[in-house]
C-alpha positions in Angstrom: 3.7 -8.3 16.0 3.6 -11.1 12.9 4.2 -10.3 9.5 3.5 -13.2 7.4 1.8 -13.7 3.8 -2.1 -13.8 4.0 -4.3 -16.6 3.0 -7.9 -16.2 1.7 -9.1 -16.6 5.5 -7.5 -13.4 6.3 -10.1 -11.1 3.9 -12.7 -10.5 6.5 -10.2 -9.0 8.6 -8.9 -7.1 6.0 -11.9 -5.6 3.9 -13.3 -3.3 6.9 -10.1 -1.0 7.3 -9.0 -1.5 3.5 -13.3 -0.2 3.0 -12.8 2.7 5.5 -9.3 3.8 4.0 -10.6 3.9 0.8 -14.5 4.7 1.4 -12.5 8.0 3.3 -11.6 8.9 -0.2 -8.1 10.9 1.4 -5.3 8.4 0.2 -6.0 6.0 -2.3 -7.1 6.5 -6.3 -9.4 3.9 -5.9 -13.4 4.6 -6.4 -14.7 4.8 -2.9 -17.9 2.9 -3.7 -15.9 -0.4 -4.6 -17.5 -3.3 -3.6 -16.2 -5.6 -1.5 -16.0 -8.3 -4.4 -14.0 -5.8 -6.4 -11.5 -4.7 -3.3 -10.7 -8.7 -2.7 -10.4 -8.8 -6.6 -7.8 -5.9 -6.2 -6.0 -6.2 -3.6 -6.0 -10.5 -2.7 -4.9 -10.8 -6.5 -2.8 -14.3 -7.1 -0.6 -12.0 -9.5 0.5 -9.9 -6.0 2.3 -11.3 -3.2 0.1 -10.0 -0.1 1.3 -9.8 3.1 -0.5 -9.0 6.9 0.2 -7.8 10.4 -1.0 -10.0 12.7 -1.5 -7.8 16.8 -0.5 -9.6 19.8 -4.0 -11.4 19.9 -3.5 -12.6 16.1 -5.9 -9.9 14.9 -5.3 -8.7 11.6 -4.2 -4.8 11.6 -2.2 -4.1 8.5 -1.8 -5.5 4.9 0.4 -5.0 2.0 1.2 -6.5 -1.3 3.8 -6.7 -3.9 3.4 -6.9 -7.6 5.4 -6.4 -10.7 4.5 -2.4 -11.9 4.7 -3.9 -15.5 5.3 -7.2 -16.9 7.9 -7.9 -19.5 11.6 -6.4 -19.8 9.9 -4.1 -17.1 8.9 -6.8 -14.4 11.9 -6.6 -12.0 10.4 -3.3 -10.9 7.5 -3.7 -7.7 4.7 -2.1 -7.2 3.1 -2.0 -3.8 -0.1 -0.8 -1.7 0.0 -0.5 2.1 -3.0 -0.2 4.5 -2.9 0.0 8.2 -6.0 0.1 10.0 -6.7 3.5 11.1 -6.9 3.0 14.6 -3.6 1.1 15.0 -2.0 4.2 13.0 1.5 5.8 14.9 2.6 2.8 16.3 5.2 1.2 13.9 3.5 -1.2 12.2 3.5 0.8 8.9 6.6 0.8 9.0 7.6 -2.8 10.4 5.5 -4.0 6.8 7.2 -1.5 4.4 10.5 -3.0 6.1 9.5 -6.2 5.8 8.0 -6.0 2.3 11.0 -4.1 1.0 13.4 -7.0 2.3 11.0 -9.6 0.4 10.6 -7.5 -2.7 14.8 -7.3 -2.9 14.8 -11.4 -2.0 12.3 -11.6 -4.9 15.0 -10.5 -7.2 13.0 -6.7 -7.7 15.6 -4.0 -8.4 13.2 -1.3 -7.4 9.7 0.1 -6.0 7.6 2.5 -7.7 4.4 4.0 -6.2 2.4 5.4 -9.2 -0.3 7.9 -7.2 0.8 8.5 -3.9 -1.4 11.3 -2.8 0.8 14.4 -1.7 -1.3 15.0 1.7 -0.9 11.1 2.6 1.2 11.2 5.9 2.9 8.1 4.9 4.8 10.3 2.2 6.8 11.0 5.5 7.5 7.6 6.1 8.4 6.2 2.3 10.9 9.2 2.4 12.5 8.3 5.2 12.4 4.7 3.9 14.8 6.0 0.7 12.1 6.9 -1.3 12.4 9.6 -4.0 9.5 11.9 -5.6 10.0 11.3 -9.3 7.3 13.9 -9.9 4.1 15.1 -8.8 1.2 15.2 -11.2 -0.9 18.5 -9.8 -4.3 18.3 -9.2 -4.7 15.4 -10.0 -6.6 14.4 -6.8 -10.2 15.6 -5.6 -9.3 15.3 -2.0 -12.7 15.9 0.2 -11.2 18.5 2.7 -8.2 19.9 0.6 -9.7 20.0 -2.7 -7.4 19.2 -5.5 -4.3 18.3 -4.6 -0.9 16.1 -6.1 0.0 13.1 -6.9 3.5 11.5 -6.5 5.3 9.0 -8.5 7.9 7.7 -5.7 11.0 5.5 -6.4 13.5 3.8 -4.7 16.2 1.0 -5.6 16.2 -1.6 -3.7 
């Protein structure tokens, strides 16, 4: 497995699990019906660092990016989002990028992470927990999941 930044030329690979993950509607607070100009406008950004796990066979299974979460006296805490395709889930590469982005985030001179809307039924909860993460707070309801109906959002920190 290769985790490296992306380029433009890695897009293509990226938009048809970042579309199904999002299209799902289960795990992210973006509109499902974003286009695909809109997703590359959100998530290939030149503001966020954006990173990609490359398989075996250089196919493109996972990407995350770094940002500041605000900009001013504010900027030395990251944001991030994290998508692994769905059918390379459970086999460490979530976690090999959150380790890897974590390490470049600290290098970067961030002090901390902070996810804004982590969805409470997300199974990665599991993993940013385990990864020191910290539920600041969980806004109720303020997800309409399609199977669970309204469920939480967390607001997850951790120093880095």
């Amino acid at each position: 497995m290769l985790i490296r930044e992306a380029t433009a030329d890695d897009w293509p690979q990226i938009w048809p699990f970042w579309h199904r993950i999002v299209a799902a509607g289960e795990t992210y607070a973006w509109d499902p019906d974003t286009s695909e100009e809109d997703a590359r406008a959100l998530w290939m950004n030149p503001a966020k660092r954006v990173y990609v796990v490359e398989d075996d066979t250089g196919t493109v299974v996972a990407s995350a990016y770094v940002t500041p979460n605000y900009g001013g006296p504010a900027a030395r805490i990251a944001n991030a989002g994290f998508m692994v395709d769905p059918r390379r889930a459970g086999r460490g590469t979530g976690r090999a990028l959150a380790e890897h982005v974590l390490a470049a985030a600290r290098a970067d001179g961030y002090r901390g992470m902070v996810f804004n809307a982590v969805v409470e039924t997300n199974p990665a909860v599991r993993l940013w927990t385990s990864l020191g993460f910290t539920v600041l707070g969980t806004v109720p309801d303020a997800f309409e999941h399609p199977r669970r109906g309204r469920v939480g959002l967390h607001i997850m920190y951790r120093a880095l």
